[in-house]
MIMI-658690 format. One line per field, with one value per residue: residue in one letter; x, y, z of N, C-alpha, C in turn; residue number from 1. Coordinates in steps of 0.001 Angstrom, whole numbers, plus 500000, padded with zeros to 6 digits. Last residue first. Layout:
% residues N
aa = a,...
n.u = X,...
n.v = Y,...
n.w = Z,...
ca.u = X,...
ca.v = Y,...
ca.w = Z,...
c.u = X,...
c.v = Y,...
c.w = Z,...
i = NUM,...
This chain:
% residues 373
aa = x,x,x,x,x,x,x,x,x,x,x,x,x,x,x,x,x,x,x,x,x,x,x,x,x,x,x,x,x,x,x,x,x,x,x,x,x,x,x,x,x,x,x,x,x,x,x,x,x,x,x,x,x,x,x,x,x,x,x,x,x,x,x,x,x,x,x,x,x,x,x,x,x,x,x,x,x,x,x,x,x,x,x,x,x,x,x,x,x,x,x,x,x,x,x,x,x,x,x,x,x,x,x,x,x,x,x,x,x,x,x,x,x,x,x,x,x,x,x,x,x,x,x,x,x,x,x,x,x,x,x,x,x,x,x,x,x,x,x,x,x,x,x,x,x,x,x,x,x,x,x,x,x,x,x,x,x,x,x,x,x,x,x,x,x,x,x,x,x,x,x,x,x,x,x,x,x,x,x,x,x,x,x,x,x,x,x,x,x,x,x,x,x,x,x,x,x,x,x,x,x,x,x,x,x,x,x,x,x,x,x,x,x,x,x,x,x,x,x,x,x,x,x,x,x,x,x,x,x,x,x,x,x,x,x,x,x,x,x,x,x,x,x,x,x,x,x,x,x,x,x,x,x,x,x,x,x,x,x,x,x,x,x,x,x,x,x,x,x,x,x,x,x,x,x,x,x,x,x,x,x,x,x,x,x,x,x,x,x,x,x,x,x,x,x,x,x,x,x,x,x,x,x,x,x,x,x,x,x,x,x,x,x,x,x,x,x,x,x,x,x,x,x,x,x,x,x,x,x,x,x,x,x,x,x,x,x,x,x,x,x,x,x,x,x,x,x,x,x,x,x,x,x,x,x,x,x,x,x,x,x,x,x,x,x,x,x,x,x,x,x,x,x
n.u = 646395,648047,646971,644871,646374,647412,645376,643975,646411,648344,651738,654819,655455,656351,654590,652152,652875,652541,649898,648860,649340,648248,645539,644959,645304,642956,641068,641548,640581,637811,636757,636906,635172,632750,632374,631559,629147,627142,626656,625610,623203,621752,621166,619778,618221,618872,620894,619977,618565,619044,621304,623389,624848,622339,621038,622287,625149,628019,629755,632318,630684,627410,623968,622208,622930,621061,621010,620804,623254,624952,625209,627123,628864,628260,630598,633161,635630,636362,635076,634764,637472,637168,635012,636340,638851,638591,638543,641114,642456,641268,642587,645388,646233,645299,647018,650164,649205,646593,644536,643300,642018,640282,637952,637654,635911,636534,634635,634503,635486,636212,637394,640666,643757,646086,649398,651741,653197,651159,649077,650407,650751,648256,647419,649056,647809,645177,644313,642728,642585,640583,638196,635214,633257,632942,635273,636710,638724,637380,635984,638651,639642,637602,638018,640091,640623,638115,638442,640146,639225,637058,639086,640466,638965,637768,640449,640954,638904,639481,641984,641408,639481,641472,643207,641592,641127,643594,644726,642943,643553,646198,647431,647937,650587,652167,652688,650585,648069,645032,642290,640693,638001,635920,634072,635317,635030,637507,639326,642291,643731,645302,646919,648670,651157,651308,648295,646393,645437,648651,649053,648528,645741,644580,645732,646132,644355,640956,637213,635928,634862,634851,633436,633142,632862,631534,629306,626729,625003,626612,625530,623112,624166,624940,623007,621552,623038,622967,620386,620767,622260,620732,617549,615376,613464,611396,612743,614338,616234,614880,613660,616487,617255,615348,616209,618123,617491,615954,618318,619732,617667,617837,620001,620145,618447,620520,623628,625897,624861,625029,627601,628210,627026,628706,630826,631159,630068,631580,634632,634542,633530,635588,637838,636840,635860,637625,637714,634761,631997,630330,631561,631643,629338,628251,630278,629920,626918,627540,629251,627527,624997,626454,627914,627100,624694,626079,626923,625105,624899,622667,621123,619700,620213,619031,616657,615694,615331,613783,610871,611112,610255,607990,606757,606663,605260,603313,602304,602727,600906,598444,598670,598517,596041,594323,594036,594025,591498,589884,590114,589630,587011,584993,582937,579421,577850,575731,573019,573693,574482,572596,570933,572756,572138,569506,569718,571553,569598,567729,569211,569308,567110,567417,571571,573338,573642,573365,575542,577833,577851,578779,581178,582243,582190,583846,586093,589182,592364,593863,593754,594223,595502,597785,597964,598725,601340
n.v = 102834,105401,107375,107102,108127,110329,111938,111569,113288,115098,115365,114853,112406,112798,114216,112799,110604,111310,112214,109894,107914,108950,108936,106054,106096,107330,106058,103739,104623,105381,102890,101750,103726,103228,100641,100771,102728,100870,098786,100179,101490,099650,098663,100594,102775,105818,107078,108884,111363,113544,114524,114631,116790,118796,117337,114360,112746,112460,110243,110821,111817,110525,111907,114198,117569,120389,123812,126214,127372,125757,122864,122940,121103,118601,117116,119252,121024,120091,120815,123604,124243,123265,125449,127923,127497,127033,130374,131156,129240,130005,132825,132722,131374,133260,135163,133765,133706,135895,136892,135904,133432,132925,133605,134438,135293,136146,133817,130660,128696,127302,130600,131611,132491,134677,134370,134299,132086,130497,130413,127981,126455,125455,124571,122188,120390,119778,121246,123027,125892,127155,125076,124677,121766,119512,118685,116556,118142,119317,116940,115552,117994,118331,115389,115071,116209,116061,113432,113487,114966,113602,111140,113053,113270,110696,109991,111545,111163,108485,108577,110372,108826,106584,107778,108383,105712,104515,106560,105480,102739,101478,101011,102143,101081,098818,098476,096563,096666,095333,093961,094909,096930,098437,099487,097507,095216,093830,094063,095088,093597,092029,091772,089764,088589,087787,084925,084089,082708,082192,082716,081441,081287,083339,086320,089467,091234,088725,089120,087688,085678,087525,090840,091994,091150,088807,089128,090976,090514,092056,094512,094744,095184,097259,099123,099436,100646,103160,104003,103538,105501,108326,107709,106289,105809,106998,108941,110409,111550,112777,114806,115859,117380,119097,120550,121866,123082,125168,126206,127416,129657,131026,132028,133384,135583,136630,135645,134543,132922,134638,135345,132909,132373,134862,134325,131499,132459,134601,134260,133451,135769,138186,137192,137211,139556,141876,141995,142643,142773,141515,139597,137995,137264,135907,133966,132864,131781,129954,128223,127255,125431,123022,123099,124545,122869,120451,122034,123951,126603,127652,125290,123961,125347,127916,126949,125781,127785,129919,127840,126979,130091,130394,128754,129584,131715,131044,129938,132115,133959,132198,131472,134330,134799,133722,134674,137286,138129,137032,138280,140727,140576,138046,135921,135600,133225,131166,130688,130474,127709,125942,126555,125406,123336,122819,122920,120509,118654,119037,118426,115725,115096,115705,116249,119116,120638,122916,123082,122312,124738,126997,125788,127118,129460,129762,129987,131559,131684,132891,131682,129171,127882,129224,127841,125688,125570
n.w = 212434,213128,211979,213473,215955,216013,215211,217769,219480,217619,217607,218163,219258,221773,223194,222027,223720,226277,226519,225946,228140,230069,229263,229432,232350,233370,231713,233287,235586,234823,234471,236439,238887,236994,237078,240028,240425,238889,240536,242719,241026,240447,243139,244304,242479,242808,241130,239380,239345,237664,238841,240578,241200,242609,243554,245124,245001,246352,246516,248560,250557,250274,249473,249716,250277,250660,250424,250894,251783,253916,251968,250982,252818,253366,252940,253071,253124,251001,248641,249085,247759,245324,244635,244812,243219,240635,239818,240976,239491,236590,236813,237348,234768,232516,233400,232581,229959,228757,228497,226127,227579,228386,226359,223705,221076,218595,217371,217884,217849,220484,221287,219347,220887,220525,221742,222952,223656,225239,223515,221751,223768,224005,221471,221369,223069,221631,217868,217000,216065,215087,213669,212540,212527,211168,209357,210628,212094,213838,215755,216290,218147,220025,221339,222588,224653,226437,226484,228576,230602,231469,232540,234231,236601,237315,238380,240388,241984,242754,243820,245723,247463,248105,249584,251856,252944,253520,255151,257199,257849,255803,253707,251285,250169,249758,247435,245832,245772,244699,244859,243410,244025,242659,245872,248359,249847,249421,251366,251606,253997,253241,249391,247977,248002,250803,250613,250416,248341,246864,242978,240582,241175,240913,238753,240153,241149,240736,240983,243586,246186,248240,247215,244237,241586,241484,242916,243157,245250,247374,246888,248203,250939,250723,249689,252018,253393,252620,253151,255628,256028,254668,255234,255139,253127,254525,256767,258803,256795,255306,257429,257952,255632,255310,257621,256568,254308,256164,256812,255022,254002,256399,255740,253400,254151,255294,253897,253601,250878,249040,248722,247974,245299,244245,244083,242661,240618,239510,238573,236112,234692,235862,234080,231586,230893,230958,227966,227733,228622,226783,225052,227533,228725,226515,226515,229213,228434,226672,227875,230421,230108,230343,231731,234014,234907,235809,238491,240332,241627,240108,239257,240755,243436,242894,242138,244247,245864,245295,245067,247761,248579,247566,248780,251496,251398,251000,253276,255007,254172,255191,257188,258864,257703,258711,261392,261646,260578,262275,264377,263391,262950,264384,263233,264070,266022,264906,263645,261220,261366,261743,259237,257873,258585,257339,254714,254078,254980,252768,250562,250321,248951,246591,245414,243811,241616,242458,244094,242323,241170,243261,244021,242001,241918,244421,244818,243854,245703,247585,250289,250577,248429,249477,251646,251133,249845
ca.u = 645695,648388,648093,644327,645139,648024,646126,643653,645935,647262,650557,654189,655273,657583,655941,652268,652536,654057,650983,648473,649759,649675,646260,645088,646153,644205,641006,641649,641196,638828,636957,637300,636324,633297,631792,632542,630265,628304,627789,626657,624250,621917,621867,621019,618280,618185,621343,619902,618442,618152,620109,622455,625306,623999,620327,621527,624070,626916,629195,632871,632236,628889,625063,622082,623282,620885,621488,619984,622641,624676,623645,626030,629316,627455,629094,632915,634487,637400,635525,633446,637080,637753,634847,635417,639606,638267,637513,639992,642544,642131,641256,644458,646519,644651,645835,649187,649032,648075,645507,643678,643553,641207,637895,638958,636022,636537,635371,633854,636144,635056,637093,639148,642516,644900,648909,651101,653658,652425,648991,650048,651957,648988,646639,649133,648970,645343,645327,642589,643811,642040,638156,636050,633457,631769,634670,635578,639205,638608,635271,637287,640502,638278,637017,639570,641611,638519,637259,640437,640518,636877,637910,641161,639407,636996,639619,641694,639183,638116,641780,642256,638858,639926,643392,642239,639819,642732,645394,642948,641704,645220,647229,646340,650278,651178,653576,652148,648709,646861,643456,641505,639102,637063,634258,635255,633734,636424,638482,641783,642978,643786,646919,646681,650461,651545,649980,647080,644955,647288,649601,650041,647224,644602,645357,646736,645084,642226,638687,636308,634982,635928,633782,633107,633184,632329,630320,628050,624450,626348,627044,623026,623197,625779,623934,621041,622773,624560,620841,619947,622494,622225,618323,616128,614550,611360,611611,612866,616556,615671,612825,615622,617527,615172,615074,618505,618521,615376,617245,620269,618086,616487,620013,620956,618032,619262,622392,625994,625246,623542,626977,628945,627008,626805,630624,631301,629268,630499,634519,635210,632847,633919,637668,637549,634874,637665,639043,635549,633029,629841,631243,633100,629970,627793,630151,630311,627124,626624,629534,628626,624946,625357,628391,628076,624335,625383,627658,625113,625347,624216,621995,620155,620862,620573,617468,615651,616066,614666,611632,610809,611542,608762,606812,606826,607128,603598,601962,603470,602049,598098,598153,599948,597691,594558,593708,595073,593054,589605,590327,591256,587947,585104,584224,580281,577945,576716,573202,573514,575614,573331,571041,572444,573561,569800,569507,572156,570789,567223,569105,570622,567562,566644,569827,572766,573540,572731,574535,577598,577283,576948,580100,582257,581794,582140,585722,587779,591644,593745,593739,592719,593922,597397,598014,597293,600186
ca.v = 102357,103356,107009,107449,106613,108878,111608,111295,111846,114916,115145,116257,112656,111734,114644,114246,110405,110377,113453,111052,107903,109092,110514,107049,105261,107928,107231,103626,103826,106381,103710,100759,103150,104476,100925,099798,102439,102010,098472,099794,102449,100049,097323,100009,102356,105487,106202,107413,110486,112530,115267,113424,115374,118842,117805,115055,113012,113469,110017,110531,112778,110768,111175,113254,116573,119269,122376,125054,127599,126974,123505,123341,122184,119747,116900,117826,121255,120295,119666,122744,124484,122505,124029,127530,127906,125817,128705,131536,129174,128995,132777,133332,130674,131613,135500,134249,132498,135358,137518,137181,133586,133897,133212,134273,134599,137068,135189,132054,128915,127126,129222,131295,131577,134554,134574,135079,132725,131125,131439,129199,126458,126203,125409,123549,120823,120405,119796,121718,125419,127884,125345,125037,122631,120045,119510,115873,116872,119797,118279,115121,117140,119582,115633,114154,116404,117545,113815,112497,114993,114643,110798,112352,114482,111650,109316,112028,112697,108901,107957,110772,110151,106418,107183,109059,106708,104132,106223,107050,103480,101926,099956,101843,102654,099060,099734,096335,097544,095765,093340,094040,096344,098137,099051,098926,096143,093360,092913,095027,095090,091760,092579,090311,090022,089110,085397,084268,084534,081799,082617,082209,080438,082639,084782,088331,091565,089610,089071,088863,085720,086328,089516,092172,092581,089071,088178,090694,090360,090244,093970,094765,093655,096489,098868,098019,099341,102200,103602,103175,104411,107747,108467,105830,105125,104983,109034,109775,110114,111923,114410,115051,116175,118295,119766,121011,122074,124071,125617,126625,128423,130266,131290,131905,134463,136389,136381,134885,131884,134026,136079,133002,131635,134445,135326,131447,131395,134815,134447,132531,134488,137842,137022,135963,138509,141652,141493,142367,142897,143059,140688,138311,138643,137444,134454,132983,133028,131053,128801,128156,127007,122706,121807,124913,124230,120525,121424,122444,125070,128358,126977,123360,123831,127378,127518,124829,126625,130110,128019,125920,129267,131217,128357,127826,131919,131688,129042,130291,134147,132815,130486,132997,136177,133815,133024,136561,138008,136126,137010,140999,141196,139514,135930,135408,134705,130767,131007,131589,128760,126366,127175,127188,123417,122527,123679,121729,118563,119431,119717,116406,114243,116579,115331,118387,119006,122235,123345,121638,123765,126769,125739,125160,128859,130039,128576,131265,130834,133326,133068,129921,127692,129900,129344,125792,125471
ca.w = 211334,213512,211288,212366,216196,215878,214400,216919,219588,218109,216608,217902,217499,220239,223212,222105,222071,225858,227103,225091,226274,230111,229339,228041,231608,233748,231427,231884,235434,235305,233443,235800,238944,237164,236173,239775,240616,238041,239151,243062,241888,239277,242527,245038,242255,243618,242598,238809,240774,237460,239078,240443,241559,241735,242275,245051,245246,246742,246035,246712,250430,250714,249715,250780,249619,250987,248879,251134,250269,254069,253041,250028,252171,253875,252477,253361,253955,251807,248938,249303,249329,246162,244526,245625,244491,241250,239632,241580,240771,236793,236529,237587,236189,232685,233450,234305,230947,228955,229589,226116,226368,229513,227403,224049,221927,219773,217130,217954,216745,219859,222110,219835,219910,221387,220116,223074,222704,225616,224587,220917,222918,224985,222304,220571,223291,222979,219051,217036,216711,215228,214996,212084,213019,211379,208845,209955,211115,213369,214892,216138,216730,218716,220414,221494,224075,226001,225675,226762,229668,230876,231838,232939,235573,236836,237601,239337,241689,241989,242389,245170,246782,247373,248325,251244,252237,252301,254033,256723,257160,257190,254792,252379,249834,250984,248041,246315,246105,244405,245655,242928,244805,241506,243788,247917,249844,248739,251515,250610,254194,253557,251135,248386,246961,250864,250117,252231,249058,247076,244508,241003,240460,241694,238990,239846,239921,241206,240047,242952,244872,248022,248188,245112,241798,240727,243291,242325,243662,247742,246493,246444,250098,251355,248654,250784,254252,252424,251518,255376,256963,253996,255148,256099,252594,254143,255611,258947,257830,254505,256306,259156,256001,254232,258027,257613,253961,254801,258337,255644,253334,255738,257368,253251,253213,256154,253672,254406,252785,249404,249025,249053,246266,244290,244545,243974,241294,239633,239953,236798,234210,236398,235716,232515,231489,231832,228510,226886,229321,227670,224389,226507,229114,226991,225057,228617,229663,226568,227098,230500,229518,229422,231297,233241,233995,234917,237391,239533,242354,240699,238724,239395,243187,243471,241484,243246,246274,244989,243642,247253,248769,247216,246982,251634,251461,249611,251869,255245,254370,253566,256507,258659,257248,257304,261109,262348,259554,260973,264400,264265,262282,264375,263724,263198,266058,265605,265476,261719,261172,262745,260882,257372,258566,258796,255388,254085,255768,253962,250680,250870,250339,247179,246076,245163,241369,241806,244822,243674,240484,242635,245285,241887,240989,244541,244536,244730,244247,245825,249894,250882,248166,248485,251896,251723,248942
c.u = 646036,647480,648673,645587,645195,647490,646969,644261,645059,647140,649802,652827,654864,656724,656878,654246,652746,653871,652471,649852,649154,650268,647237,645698,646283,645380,642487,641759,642269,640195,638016,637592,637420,634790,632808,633181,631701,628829,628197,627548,625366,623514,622666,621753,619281,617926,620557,620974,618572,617952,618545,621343,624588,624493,621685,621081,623720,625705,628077,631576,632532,629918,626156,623114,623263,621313,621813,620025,621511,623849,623635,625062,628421,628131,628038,631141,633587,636247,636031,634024,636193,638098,635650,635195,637731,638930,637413,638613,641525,641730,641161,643340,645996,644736,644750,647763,649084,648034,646005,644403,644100,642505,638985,639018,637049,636610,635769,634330,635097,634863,635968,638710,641638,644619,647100,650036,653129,653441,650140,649908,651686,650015,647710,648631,649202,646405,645592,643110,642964,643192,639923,636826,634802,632354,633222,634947,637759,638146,636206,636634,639609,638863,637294,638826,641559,639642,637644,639022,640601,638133,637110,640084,639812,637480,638716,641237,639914,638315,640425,641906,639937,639445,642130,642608,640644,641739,644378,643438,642036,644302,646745,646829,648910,650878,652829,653007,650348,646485,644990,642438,639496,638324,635519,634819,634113,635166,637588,640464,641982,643302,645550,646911,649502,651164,650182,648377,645866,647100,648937,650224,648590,646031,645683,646211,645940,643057,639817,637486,635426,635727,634936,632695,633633,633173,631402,629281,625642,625882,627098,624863,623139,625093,624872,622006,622504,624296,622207,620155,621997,622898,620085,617263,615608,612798,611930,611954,615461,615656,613368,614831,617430,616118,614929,616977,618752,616180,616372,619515,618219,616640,618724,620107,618670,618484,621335,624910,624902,624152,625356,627828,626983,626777,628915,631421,629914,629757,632784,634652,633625,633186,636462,637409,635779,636398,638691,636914,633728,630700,630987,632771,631252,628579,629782,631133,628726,626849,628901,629008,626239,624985,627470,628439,625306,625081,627287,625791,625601,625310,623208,620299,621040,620879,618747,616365,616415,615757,613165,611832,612329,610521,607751,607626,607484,605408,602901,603482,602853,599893,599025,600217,598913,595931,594204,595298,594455,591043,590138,591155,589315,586792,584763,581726,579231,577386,574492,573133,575091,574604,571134,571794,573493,570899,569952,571538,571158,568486,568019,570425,568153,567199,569346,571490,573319,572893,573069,576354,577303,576789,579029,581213,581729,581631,584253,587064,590277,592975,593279,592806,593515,596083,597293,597387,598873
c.v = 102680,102559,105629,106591,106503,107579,110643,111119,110871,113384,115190,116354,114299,112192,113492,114560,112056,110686,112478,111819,109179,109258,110163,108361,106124,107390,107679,104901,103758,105612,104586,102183,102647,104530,102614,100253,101580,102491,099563,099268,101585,100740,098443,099341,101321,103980,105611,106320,109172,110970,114506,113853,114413,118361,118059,116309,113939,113352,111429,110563,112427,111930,111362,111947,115150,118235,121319,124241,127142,128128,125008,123806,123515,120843,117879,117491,119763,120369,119638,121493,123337,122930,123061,126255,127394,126260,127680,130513,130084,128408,131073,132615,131094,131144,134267,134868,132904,134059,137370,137895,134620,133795,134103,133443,134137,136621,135383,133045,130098,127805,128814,130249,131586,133503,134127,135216,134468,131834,131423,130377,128460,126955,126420,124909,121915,121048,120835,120806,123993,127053,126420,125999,123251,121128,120297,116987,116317,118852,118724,115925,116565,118663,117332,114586,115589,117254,114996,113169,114504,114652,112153,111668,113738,112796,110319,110894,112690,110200,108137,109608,110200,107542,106621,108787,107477,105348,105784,106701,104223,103106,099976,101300,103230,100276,099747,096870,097023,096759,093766,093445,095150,097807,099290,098458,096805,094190,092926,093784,095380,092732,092255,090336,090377,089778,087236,084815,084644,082927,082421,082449,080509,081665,084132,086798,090553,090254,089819,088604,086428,086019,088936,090539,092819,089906,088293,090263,090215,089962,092473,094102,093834,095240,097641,097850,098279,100894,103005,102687,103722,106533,107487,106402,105125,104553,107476,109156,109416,110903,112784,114652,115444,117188,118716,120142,120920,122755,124605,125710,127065,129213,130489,131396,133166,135441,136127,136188,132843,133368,135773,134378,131895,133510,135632,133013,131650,134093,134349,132882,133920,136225,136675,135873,137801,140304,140971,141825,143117,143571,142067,140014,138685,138437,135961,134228,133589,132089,129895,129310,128069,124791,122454,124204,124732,121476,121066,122511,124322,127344,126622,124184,123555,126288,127365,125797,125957,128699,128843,126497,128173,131065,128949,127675,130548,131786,129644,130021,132840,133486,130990,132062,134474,134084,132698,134924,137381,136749,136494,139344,140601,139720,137530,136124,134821,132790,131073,131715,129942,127500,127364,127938,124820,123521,123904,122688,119813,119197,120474,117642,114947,116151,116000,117208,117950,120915,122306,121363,122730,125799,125365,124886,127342,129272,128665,130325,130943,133205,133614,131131,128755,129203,130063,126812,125722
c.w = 209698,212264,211876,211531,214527,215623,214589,215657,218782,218623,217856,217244,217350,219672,222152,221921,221256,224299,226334,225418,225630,228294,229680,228152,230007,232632,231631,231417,233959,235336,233686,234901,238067,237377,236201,238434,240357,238721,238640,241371,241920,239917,241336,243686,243316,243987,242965,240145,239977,238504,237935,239932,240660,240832,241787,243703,244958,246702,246644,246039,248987,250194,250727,250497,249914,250145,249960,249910,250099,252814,253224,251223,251548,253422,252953,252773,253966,253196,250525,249687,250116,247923,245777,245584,245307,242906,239749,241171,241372,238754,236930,237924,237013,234234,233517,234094,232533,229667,229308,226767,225979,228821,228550,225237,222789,221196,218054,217949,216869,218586,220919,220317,220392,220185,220662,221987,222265,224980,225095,222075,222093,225062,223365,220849,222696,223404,220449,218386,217286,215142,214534,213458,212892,212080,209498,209199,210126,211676,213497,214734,216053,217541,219625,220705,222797,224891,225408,226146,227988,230087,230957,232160,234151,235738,236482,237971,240220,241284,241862,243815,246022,246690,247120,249922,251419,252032,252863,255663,256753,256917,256097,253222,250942,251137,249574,246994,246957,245125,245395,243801,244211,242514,243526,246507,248985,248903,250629,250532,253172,254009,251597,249779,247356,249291,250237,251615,249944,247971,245382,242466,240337,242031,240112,239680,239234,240378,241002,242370,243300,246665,247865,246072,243171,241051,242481,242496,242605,245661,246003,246288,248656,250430,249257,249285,252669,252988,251843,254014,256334,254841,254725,256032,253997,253921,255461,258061,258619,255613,255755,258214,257134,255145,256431,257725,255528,254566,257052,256377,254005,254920,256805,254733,253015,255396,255090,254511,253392,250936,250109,249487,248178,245290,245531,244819,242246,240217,240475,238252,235498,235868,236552,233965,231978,232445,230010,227688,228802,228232,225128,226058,228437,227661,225417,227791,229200,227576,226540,229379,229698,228657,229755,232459,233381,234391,235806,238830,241338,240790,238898,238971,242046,243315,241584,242491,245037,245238,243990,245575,248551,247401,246827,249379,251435,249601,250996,253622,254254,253115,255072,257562,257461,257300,259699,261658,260234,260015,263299,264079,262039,262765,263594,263620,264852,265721,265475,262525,261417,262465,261699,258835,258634,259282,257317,254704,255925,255295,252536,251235,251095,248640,246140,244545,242843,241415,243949,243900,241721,241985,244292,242873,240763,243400,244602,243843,245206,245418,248180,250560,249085,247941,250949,252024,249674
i = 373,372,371,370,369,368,367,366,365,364,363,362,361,360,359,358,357,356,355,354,353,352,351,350,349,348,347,346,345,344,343,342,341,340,339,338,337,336,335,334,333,332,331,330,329,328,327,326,325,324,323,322,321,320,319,318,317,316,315,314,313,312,311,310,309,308,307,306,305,304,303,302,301,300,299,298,297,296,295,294,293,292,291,290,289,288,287,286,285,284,283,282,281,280,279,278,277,276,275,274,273,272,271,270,269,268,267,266,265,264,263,262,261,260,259,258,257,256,255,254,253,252,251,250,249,248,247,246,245,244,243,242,241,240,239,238,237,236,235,234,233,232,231,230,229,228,227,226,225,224,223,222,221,220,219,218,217,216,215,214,213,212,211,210,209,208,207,206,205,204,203,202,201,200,199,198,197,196,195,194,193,192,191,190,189,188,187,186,185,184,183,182,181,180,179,178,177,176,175,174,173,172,171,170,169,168,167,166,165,164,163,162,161,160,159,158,157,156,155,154,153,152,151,150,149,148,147,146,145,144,143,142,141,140,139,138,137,136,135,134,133,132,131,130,129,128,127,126,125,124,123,122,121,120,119,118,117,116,115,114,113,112,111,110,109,108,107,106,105,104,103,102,101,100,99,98,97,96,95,94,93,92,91,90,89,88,87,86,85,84,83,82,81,80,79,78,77,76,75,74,73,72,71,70,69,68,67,66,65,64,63,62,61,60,59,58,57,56,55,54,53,52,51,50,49,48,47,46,45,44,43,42,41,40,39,38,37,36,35,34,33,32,31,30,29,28,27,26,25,24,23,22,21,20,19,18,17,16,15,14,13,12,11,10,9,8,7,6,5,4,3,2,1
């Protein structure tokens, strides 16, 4: 920005009202001032664009990198834009492409992406993403040591959830802590630690982290799941939307038969129903083939993009991730964790009874709910 006050914006017109609304008091200072400036010899050529050009260069590649950054993160990068403009992008290249959007809709972020890393522009990126996070670990909050320090103390707030005091999977009463059901590995830091695991499935660090991302991972999916497999029927059934094919299972039933449906009851719309099912399995694995790379690569995955993620491996963060920064919060962060845990939980549990309800009644999940009642 101090590139572009001194270069762009002139400011003569604020000088003259200045001038006039000077004191008289003041105006014998200013003169003064007028002569020492014209003893002073004035700045040749070569030294007055040397003094600008950086200033006036810095400032503009400082915005210019500021907006492609912020693109990549709440674009290319974010989850949220496919959540929110996929289907539109989509729809465009159905119609520009015709058979062959599946592929390009699937392959285009992580073409873009990958392209930008291995740019002269990604290395710029990358050196942004690195100093944003010297910034983070010098800054008040003390970078990610710092935020896991006051979520440590926000825990202590829920005795419930966490410590000695924490619901078990088993009433007290049945056995006491020292008993082999409550493994002590299970101490009570993690959200939604109940103290099970009867298979000693954790019983050592690696094992546990490991098992941690794996029930968040598959938390998460099945929590989308029931909603993907709830709501067409939803629409379907109430008249707001007039969909081919309604029930999830049918869906699949119908592309393996070979019979295309529309996404969203849009004409033409096919997505990757038009391949087939190796064309789905396809498209499929090349669109989560970059994602679960990233995974794999670990919390810095994004930097080579300058996407600075200042969380963990389960908790990212940042514009991706977070892009109303509702972490910032310790106390708000640590219950919806717990909060996340409990659901996915439940989520995984409903998608068993969907996939069991599916195969005895041949109905929807909503139609069973509808016909219990």
């Amino acid at each position: 920005m101090r590139g572009i006050r001194s270069s762009t914006f002139n400011f003569a017109s604020k000088e003259e009202e200045e001038t006039k609304r000077t004191p008289p008091e003041e105006e014998e200072e200013e003169d003064e001032e007028e002569e020492e400036d014209a003893r002073t010899p004035p700045f040749s050529a070569e030294s007055s664009n040397d003094s600008t050009k950086p200033s006036n260069g810095g400032g503009e590649r400082e915005i210019l990198l500021s907006v492609q950054q912020f693109l990549i993160e709440n674009i290319v990068s974010s989850p949220l834009f496919y959540v929110t403009f996929g289907v539109a992008g989509g729809v465009y290249l159905v119609q520009k492409f015709g058979s062959n959007a599946s592929l390009l809709f699937s392959a285009a972020p992580i073409v873009l992406l990958t392209y930008i890393s291995k740019s002269e522009f990604g290395t710029t990126l990358e050196e942004a993403a690195k100093k944003a996070k010297e910034m983070d670990e010098e800054g008040e909050d003390g970078g990610r040591e710092g935020r896991e320090k006051r979520r440590g103390l926000a825990k202590r707030k829920f005795p419930k959830y966490f410590g000695e005091e924490r619901g078990r999977w088993l009433p007290r009463s049945f056995a006491s802590p020292e008993s082999p059901l409550f493994p002590s590995y299970l101490d009570g830091t993690l959200a939604g630690d109940a103290q099970f695991d009867p298979l000693r499935l954790s019983n050592t660090k690696e094992k546990m982290r490991r098992n941690v991302e794996l029930e968040l991972l598959h938390g998460r999916w099945a929590m989308l799941a029931v909603v993907g497999v709830c709501v067409p029927e939803v629409l379907s059934r109430s008249g707001a939307l007039e969909l081919s094919e309604p029930i999830w299972w049918k869906v699949g039933k119908k592309v393996l038969e070979g019979i295309d449906v529309n996404y969203l009851g849009i004409e033409g719309f096919h997505i990757a129903g038009a391949s087939g099912i190796i064309g789905i399995a396809f498209c499929q694995a090349v669109l989560m083939g970059g994602p679960e790379y990233a995974r794999y690569v670990g919390i810095e995955s994004l930097e080579p993009v300058g996407v600075y993620l200042p969380g963990d491996l389960n908790y990212p963060g940042g514009g991706p991730f977070d892009p109303f920064n509702l972490s910032a919060d310790a106390e708000r962060d640590v219950e919806w964790r717990v909060a996340e845990v409990k659901h996915g939980r439940l989520a995984m549990i409903a998608m068993l009874g969907v996939f069991a309800q599916a195969f005895v009644t041949r109905e929807g999940p909503v139609a069973n709910v509808l016909e219990f009642f």
